[in-house]
C-alpha positions, -999 to 999 in steps of 0.1 A, spaced: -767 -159 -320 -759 -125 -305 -744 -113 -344 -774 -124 -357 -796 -104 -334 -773 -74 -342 -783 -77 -375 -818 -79 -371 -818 -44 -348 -793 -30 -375 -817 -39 -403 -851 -30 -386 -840 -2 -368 -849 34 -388 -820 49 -401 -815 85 -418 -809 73 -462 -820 39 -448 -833 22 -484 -856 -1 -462 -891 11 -455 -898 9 -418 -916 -25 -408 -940 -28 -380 -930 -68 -375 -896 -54 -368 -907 -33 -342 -925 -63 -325 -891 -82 -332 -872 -56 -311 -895 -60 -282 -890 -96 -282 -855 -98 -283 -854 -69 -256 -873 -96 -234 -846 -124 -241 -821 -98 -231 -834 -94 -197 -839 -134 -194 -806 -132 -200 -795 -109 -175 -814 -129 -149 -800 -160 -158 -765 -146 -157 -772 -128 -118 -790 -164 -107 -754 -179 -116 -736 -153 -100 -753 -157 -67 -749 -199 -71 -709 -186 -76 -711 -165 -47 -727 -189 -23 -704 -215 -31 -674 -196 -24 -686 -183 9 -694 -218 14 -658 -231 9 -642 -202 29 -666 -213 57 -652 -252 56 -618 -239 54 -625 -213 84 -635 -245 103 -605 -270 94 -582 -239 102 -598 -235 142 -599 -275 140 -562 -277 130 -552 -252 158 -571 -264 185 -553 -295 177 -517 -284 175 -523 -262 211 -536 -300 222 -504 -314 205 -482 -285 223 -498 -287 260 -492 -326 256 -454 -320 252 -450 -292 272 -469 -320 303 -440 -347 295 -404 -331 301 -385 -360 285 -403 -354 253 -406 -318 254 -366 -320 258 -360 -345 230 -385 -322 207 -359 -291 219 -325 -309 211 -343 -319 175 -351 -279 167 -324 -270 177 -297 -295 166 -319 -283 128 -313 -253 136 -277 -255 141 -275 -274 109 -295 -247 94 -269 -225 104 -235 -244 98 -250 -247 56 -256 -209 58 -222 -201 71 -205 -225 46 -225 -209 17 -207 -176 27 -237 -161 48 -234 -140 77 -222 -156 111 -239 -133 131 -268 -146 125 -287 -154 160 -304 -180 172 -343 -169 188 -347 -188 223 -324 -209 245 -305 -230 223 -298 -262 251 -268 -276 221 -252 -240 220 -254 -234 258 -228 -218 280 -230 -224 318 -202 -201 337 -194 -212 374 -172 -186 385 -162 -202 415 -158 -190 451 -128 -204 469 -132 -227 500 -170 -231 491 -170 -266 478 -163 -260 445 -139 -286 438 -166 -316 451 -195 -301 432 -172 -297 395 -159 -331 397 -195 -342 393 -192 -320 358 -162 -339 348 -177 -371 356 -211 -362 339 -200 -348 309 -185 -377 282 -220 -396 293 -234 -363 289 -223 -349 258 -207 -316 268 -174 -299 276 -160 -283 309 -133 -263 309 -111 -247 333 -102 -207 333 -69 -200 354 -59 -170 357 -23 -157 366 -18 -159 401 -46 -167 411 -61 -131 402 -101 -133 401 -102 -101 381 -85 -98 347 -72 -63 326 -104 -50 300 -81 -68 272 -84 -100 288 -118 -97 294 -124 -92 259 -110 -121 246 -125 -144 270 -156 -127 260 -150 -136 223 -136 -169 230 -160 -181 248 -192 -169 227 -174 -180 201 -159 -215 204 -188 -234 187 -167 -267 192 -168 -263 227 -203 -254 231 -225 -269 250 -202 -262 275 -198 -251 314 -164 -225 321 -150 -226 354 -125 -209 375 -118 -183 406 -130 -156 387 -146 -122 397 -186 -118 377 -181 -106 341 -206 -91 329 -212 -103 290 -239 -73 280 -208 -50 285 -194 -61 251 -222 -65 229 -228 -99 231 -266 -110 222 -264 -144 237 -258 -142 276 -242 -172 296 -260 -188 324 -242 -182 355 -243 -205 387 -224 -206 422 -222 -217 459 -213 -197 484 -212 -205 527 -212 -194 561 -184 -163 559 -168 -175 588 -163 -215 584 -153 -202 549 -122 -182 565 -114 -212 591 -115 -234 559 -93 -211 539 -67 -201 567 -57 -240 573 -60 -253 541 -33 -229 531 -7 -243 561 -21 -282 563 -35 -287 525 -61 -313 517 -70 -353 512 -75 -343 473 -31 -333 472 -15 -343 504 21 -342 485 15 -302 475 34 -278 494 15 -244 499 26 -212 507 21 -215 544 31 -247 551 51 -253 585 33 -221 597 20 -235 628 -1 -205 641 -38 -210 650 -64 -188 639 -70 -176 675 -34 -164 679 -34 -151 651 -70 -126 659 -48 -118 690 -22 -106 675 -39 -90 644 -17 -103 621 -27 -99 585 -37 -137 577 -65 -130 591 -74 -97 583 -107 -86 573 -95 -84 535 -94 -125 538 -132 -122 551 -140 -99 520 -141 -126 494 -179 -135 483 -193 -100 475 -164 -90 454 -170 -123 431 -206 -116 426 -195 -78 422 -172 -83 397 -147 -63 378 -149 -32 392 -125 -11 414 -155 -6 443 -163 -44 441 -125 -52 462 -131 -24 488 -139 -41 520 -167 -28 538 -178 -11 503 -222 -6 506 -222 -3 470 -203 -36 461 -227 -52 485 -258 -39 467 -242 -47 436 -234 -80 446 -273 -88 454 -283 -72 422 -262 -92 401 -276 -126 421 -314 -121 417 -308 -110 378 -278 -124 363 -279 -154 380 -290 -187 372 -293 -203 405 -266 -199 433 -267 -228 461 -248 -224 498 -221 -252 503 -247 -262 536 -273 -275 514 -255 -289 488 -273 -319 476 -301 -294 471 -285 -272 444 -272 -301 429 -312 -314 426 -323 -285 414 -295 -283 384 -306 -315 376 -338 -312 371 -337 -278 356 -311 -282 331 -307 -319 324 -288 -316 292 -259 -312 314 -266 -325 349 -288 -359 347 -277 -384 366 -258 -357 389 -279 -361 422 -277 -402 420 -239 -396 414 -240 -368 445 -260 -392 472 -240 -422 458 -214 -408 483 -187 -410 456 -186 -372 448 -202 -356 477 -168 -345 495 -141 -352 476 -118 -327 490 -115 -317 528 -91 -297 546 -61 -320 566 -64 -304 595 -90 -275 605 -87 -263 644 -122 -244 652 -118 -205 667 -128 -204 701 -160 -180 714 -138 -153 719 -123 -150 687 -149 -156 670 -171 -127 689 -139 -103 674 -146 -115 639 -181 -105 643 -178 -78 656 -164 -65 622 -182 -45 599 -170 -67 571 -180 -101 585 -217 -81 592 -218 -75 551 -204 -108 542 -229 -123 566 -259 -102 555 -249 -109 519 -246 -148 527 -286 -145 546 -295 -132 513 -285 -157 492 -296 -181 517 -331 -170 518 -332 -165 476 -323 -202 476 -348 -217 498 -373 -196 480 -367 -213 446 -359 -247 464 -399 -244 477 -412 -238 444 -394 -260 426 -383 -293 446 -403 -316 469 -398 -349 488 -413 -380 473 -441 -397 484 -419 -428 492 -392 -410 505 -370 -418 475 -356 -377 482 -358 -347 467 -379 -345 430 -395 -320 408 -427 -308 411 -434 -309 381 -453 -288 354 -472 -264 370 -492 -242 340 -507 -252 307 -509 -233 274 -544 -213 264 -538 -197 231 -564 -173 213 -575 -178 182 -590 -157 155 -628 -162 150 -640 -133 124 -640 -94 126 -663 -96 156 -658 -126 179 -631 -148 188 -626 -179 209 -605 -188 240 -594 -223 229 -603 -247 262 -633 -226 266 -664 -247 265 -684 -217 257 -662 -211 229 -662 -175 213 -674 -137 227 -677 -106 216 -668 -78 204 -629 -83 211 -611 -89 177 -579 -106 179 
């Protein structure tokens, strides 16, 4: 149609050496194909605007299934978050994908230092770096007890001699070893062994460290007899002061160096750490230190005193290791597995000398501190039940309110039952 209409204009229009006279009936031809053209033209701009409205109308539907679908999956997420056991199976399925993700990356030849975003409970490391005399060997036996039913390893760090501090060498390769030994992982590292601190050598994924410590001075009385008399746990060991019949009163009397203030500086050097200040006795700085690293690089540190407490909270705070611990605590089977043969107490006198020390005051200010972080996290996060069945968790206390986009000029606060303002654009 449209070539034939060309060909009418071509033919009637006037032309210069144009062999067709000019014909009037043309002329009324052009004017009523010029009035087709703009039927035309408004036949093609009333489609346009029936395209146009049906797209905005689609990308209005879709707008709506998109708020629908993500007020439903913040439902979905505030759900799980409200039901620990699920929200911890949900964790262990990410991330056990995520480790598979991971192990078929590294055998295609990909990078293995490749990260993994958030806390990875199947990769997790758990360091007790453990203060002697505090307990320690009652509260790991419930690890090794826990950890076949459990699914996790514990492994033991001895050091040479006894030493809680190691050369820079050495700490490298525990370092390495230990943020590297995937077999062993999730795992929980213990042993008498001065804080290390991981950010030191580069490493992006930081261990979770936990420990107990107690009263400075039963701590001493504990130590200085269980090196002469031994314990219930090896009554056939022979220790380095065996036979040594001296009381801890005579020896304060006679100041002799087994019961020097150097044996009372023991619990601010191990949260210290590694450095030459840390082992001066009576050292303000170590002490400072020492706090610092226990409100932030410390997972939770219990006192030997309250026991079943820390071992509560672990439970319920990192249950991929420690369920079950608390019932296997109470049960009596685990709760003092190891106890000093024969302890004599220090009479009033010498234990007014010990205080009067200016190391027992730090250990002792140090040990308040610790006491008073603990009870403070113990009130927010355990409570007694209802029908006295002990200590439990209180629970979930915050929800999830996540904002969502609602055009250039509003948008909504999902749980909202006004819905959307304005003019903040998100």
């Amino acid at each position: 149609m449209n070539e034939t209409i060309i060909k009418l204009l071509t033919i009637c229009s006037p032309q210069e050496n144009n062999d067709y006279p000019v014909d009037w009936t043309c002329i009324d031809l052009r004017k009523s194909l010029d009035k087709i053209d703009i039927i035309m033209t408004s036949s093609r701009l009333q489609t346009s605007r029936v395209v146009v409205l049906l797209m905005v109308g689609v990308s209005a539907v879709l707008l709506l299934m998109y708020l629908h679908l993500a007020k439903e999956v913040c439902h979905l997420r505030n759900y799980i978050h409200s039901h620990p056991a699920l929200d911890l199976q949900v964790s262990s399925t990410l991330t056990g994908s995520s480790r598979r993700n991971i192990k078929n990356e590294n055998s295609r030849g990909s990078s293995s230092s490749s990260s993994i975003n958030g806390l990875d409970l199947e990769n997790l490391i758990v360091i007790y770096n453990r203060v002697p005399k505090t307990g320690s060997t009652s509260f790991i036996g419930l690890a090794y007890d826990l950890c076949s039913k459990n699914k996790f390893n514990v492994i033991n760090v001895n050091t040479t001699k006894k030493n809680p501090t190691l050369s820079l060498t050495d700490q490298m390769r525990l370092v390495y070893n230990m943020s590297n030994w995937d077999e062993k992982k999730p795992g929980i590292y213990h042993g008498h062994l001065a804080y290390l601190d991981f950010n030191r050598f580069g490493v992006s994924v930081q261990p979770l460290y936990i420990n107990i410590v107690r009263n400075p001075l039963e701590r001493l009385v504990s130590h200085y007899y269980f090196i002469r008399y031994g314990d219930d746990l090896m009554p056939q060991r022979v220790y380095k002061k065996m036979g040594d019949k001296m009381t801890l009163d005579e020896c304060v009397a006679l100041q002799h160096p087994d019961c020097s203030t150097n044996h009372l500086w023991m619990q601010i050097p191990f949260f210290c750490g590694h450095l030459a200040e840390c082992w001066v006795p009576g050292s303000s700085w170590a002490l400072e230190l020492a706090k610092h690293n226990l409100v932030h690089n410390y997972f939770l540190v219990g006192v030997t005193e309250e026991l079943e407490d820390f071992v509560a909270m672990l439970e319920y705070t990192l249950p991929r290791m420690f369920k079950g611990a608390l019932d296997l605590y109470v049960s009596g089977s685990k709760s003092h597995i190891r106890k000093t043969s024969k302890k004599i107490m220090p009479s009033d006198e010498t234990i007014a000398k010990l205080q009067n020390t200016k190391v027992w005051r730090m250990e002792n200010e140090f040990y308040t501190f610790v006491l008073d972080h603990f009870h403070f996290i113990r009130k927010k996060t355990l409570i007694e039940a209802a029908n006295g069945g002990g200590l439990v968790d209180r629970g979930q206390n915050f929800e999830y309110a996540v904002m969502v986009s609602a055009g250039p000029k509003f948008a909504c606060w999902d749980g909202w039952p006004l819905g959307c303002f304005s003019p903040i654009i998100c």
